[in-house]
TORRO-238500 format. One record per atom (N, C-alpha, C): x, y, z; residue in three letters. Coordinates in pm, whole numbers. Last residue first. Example, Ala and Ser with C-alpha at 12.3 -4.5 7.8 and 13.67 -1.06 7.14 Angstrom:
BEGIN
R       xx       yy       zz   lumnu
R     1285     -225      708     SER
R     1367     -106      714     SER
R     1290        3      787     SER
R     1319     -569      780     ALA
R     1230     -450      780     ALA
R     1320     -330      780     ALA
end
This chain:
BEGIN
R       xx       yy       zz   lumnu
R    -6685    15827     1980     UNK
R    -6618    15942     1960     UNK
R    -6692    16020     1815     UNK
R    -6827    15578     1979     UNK
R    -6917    15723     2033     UNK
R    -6818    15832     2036     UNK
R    -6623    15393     2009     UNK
R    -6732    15399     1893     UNK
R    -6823    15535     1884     UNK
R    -6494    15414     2214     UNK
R    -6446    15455     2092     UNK
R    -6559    15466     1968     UNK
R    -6683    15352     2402     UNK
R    -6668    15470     2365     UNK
R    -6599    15557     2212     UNK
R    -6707    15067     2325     UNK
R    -6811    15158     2336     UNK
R    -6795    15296     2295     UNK
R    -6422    14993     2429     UNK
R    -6495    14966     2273     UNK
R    -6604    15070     2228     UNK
R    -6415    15054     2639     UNK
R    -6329    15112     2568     UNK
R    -6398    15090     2407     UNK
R    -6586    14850     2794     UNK
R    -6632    14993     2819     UNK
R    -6551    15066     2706     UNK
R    -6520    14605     2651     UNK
R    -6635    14634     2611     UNK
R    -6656    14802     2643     UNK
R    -6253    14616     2792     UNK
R    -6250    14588     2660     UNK
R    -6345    14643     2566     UNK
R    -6332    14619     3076     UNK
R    -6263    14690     3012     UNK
R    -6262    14708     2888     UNK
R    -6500    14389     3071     UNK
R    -6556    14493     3123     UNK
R    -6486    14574     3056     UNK
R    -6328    14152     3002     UNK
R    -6434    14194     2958     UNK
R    -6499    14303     2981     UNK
R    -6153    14228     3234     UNK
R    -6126    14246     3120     UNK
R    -6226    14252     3023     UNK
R    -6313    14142     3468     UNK
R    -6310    14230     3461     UNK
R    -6203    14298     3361     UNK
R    -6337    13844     3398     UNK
R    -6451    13912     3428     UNK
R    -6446    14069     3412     UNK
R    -6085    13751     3444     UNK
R    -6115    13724     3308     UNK
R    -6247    13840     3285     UNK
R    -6083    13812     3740     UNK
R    -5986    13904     3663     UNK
R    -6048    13846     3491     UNK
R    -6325    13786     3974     UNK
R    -6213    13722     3880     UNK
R    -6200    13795     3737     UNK
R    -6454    13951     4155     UNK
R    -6324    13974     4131     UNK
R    -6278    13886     4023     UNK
R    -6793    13864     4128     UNK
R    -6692    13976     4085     UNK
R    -6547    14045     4066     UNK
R    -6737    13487     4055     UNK
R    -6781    13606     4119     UNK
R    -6671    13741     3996     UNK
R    -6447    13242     4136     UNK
R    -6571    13263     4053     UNK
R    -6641    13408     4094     UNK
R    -6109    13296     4041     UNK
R    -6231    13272     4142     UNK
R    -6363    13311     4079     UNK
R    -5882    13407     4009     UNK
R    -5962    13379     3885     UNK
R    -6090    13256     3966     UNK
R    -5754    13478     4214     UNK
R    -5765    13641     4104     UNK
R    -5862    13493     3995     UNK
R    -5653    13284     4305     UNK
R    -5715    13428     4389     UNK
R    -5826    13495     4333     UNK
R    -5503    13157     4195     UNK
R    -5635    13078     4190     UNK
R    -5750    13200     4230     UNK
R    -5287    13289     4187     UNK
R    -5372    13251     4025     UNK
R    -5508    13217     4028     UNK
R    -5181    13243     4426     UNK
R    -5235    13425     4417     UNK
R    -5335    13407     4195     UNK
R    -5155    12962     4464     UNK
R    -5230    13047     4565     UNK
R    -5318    13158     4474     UNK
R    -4937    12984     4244     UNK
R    -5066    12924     4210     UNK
R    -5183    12982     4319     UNK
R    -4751    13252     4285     UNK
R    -4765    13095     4312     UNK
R    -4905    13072     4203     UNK
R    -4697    13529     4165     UNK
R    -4594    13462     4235     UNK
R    -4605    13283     4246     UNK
R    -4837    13591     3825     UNK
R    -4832    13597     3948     UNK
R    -4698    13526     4007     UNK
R    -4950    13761     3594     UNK
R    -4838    13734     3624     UNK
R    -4819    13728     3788     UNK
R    -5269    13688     3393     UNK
R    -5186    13683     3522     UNK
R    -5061    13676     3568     UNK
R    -5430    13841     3162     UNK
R    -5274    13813     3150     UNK
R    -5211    13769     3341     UNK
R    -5633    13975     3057     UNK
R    -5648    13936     3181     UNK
R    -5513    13814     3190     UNK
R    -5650    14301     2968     UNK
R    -5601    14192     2960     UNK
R    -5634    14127     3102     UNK
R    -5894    14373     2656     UNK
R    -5884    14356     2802     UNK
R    -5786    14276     2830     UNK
R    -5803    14586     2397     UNK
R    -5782    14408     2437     UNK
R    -5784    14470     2615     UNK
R    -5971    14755     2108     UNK
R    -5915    14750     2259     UNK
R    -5907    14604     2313     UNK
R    -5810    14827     1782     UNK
R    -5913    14736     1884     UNK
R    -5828    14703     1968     UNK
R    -5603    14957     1683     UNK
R    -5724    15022     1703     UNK
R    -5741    15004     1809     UNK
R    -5393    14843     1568     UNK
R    -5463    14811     1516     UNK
R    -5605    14886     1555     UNK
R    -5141    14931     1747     UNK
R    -5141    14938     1579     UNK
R    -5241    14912     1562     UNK
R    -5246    14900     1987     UNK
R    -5225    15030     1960     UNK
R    -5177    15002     1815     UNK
R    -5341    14633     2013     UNK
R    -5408    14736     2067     UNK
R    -5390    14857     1988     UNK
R    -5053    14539     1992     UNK
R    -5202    14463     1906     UNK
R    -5281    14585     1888     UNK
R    -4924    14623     2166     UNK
R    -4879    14653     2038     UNK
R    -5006    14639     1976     UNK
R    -5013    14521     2399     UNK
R    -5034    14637     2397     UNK
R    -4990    14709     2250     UNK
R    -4904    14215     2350     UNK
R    -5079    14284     2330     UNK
R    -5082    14378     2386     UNK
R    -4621    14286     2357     UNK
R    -4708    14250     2238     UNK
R    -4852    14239     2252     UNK
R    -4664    14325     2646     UNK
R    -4568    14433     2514     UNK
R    -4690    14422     2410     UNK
R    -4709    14083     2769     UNK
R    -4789    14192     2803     UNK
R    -4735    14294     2662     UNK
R    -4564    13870     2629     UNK
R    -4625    13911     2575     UNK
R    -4753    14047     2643     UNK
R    -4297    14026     2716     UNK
R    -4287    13983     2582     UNK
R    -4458    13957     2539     UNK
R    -4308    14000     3012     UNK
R    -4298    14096     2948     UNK
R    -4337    14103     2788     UNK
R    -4368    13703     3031     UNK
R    -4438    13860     3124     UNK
R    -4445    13938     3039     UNK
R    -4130    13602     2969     UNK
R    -4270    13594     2914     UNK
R    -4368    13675     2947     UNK
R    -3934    13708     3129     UNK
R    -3943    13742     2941     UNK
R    -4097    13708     2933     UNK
R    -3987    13637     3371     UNK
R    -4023    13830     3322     UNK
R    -3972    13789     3135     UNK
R    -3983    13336     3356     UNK
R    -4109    13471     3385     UNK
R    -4126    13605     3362     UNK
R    -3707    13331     3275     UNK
R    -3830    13276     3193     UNK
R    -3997    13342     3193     UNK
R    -3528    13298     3515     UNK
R    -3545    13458     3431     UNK
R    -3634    13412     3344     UNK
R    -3609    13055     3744     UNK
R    -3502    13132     3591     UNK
R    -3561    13253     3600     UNK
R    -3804    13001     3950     UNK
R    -3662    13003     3985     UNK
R    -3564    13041     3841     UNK
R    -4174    13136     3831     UNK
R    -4011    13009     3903     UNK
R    -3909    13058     3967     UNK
R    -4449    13246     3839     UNK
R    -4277    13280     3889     UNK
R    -4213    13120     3935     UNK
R    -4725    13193     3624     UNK
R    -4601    13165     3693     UNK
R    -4498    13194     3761     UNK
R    -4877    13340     3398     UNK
R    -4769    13306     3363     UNK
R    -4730    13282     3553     UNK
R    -5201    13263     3243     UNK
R    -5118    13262     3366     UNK
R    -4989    13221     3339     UNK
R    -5491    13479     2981     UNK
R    -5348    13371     3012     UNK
R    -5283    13356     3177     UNK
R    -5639    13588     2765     UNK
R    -5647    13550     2884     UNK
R    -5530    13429     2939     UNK
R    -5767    13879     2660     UNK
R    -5661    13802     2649     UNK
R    -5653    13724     2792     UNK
R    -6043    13970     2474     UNK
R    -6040    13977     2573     UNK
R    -5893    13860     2591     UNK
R    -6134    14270     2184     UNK
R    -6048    14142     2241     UNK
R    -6049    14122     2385     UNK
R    -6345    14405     2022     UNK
R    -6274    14408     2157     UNK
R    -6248    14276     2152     UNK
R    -6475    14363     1752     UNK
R    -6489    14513     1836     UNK
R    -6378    14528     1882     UNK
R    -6314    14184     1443     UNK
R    -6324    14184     1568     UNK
R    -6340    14321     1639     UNK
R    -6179    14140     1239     UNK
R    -6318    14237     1260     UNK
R    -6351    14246     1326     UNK
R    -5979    13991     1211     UNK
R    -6053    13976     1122     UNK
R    -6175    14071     1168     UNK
R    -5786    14187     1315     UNK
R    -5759    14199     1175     UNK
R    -5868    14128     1110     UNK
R    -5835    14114     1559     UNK
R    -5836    14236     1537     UNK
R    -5862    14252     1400     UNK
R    -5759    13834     1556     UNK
R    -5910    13855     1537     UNK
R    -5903    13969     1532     UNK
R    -5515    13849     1508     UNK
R    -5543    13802     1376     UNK
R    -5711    13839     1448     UNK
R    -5393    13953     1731     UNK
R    -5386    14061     1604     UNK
R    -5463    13980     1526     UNK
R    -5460    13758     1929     UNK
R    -5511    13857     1942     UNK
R    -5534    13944     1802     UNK
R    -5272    13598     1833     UNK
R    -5387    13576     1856     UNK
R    -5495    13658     1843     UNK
R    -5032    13677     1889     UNK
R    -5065    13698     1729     UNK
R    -5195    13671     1717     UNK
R    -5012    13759     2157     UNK
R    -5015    13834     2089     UNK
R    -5084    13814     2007     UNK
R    -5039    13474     2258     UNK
R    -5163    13523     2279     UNK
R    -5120    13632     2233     UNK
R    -4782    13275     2253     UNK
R    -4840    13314     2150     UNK
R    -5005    13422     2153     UNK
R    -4696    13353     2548     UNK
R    -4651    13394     2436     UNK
R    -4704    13407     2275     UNK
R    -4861    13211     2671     UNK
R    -4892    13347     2675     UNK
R    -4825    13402     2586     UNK
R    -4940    12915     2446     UNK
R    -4937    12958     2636     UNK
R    -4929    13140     2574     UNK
R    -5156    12788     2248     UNK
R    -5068    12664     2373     UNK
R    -5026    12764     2510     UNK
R    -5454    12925     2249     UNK
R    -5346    12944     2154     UNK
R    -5230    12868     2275     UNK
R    -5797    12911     2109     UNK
R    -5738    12913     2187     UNK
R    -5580    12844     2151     UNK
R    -6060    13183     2072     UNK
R    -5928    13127     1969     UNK
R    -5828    13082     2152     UNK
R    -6397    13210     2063     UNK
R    -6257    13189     2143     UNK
R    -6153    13133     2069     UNK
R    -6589    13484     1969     UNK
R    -6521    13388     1918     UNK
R    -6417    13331     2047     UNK
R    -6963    13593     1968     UNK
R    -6809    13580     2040     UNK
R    -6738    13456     1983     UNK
R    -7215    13746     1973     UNK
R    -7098    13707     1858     UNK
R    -6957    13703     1896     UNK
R    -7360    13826     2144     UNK
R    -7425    13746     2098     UNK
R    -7277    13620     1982     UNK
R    -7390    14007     2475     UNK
R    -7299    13984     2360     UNK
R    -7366    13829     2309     UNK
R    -7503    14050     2719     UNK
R    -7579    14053     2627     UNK
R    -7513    14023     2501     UNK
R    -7377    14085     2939     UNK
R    -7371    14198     2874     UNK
R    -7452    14190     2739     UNK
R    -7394    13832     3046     UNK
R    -7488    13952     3129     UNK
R    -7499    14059     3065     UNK
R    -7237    13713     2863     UNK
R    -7385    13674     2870     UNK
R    -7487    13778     2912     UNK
R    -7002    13840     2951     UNK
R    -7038    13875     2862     UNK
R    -7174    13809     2790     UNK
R    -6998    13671     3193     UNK
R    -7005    13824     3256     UNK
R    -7030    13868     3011     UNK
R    -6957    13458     3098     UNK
R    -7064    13483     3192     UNK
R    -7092    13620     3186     UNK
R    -6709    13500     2974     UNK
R    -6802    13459     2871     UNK
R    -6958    13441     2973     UNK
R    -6483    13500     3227     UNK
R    -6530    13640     3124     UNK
R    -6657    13569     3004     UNK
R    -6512    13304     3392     UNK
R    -6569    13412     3394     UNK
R    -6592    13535     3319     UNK
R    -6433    13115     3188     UNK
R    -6630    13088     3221     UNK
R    -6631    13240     3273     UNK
R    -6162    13213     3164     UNK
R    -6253    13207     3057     UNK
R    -6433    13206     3128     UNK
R    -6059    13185     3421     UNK
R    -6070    13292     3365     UNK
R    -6177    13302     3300     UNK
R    -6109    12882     3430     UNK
R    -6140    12945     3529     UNK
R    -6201    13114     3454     UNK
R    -5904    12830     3249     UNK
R    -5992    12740     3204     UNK
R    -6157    12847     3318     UNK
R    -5663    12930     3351     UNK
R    -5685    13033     3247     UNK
R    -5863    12932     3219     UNK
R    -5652    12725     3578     UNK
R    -5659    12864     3620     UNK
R    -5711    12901     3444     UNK
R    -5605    12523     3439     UNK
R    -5714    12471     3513     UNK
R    -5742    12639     3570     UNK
R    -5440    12585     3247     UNK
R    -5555    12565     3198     UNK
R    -5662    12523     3296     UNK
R    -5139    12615     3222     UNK
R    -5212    12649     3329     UNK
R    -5360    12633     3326     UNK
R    -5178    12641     2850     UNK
R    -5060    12650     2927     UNK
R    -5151    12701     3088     UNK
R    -5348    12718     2679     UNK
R    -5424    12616     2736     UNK
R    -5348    12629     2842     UNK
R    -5482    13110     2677     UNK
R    -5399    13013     2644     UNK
R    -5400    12851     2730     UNK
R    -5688    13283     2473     UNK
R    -5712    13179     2572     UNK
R    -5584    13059     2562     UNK
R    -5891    13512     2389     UNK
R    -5740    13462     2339     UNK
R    -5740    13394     2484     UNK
R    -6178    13665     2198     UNK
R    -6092    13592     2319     UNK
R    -6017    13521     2247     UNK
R    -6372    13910     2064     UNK
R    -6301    13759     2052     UNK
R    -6195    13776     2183     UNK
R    -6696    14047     1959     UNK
R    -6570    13993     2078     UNK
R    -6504    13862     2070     UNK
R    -6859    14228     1802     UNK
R    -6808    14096     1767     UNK
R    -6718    14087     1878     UNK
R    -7177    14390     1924     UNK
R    -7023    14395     1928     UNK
R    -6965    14278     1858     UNK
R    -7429    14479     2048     UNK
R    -7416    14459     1894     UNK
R    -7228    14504     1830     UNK
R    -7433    14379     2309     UNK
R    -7524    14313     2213     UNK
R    -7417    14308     2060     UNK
R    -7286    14502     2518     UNK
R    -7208    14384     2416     UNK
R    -7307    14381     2274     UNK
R    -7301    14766     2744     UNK
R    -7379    14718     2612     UNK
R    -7228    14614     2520     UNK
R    -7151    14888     2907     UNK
R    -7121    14785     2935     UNK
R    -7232    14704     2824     UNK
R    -7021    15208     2744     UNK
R    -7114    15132     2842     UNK
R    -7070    14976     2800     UNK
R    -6802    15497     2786     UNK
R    -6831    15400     2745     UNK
R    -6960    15356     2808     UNK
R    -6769    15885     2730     UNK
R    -6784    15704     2795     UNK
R    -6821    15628     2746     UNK
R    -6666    16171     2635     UNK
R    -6723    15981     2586     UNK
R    -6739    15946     2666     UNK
R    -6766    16541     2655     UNK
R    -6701    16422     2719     UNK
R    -6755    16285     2661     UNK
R    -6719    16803     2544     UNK
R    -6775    16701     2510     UNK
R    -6700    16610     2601     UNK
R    -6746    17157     2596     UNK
R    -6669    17036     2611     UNK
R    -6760    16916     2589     UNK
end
């Protein structure tokens, strides 16, 4: 039996990010933490494409897949109001960057927040080891790795 894993090696990866402005003082948060935590990983060739809110962070995503991109890292906050507006956008684009992913290869960390308030946005994109931009990069890069070592 053969078993893959991955590693947390960036050096010799291209990584692009999808960064929507929509909530930007939270997704603005996300970002330092995933481009820190990909400093630590040593990544040299990173792009940020940044796209108005979560809906457009699909096509975002597919066009750096498509330009050569290792691993994608997606980074967005969607909100709960009072409409039905939150689970389409939730849904519509969590879907569509799992589409990205699976037609095109390249692995996308998501760090997509669908939360209840601002409280539980600010929670999850805190500076340190829990913030969620941080631990998409992780994902993205460990999946990348391995795929490469299949």
């Amino acid at each position: 039996m053969r078993e893959v894993t991955g590693s947390h090696e960036a050096k010799d990866l291209k990584i692009g990010i999808v960064v929507a402005r929509w909530n930007q003082s939270i997704t603005g948060r996300l970002l330092d933490g995933a481009l820190q935590r990909l400093d630590e990983l040593g990544a040299e060739d990173v792009t940020v494409l940044r796209v108005p809110g979560a809906l457009e962070i699909p096509v975002g995503a597919r066009a750096l897949a498509e330009r050569g991109h290792d691993a994608i890292v997606v980074i967005g906050v969607v909100i709960k109001g009072e409409t039905d507006h939150y689970d389409i956008v939730v849904s519509q684009s969590t879907s569509g960057v799992s589409r990205v992913s699976l037609d095109t290869g390249i692995p996308v960390g998501n760090a997509i927040l669908a939360v209840h308030d601002v409280e539980d946005a600010i929670a999850r994109s805190e500076s340190g080891q829990s913030n969620k931009g941080r631990e998409a990069v992780d994902a993205a890069i460990e999946t990348a790795t391995a795929l490469r070592a299949i």
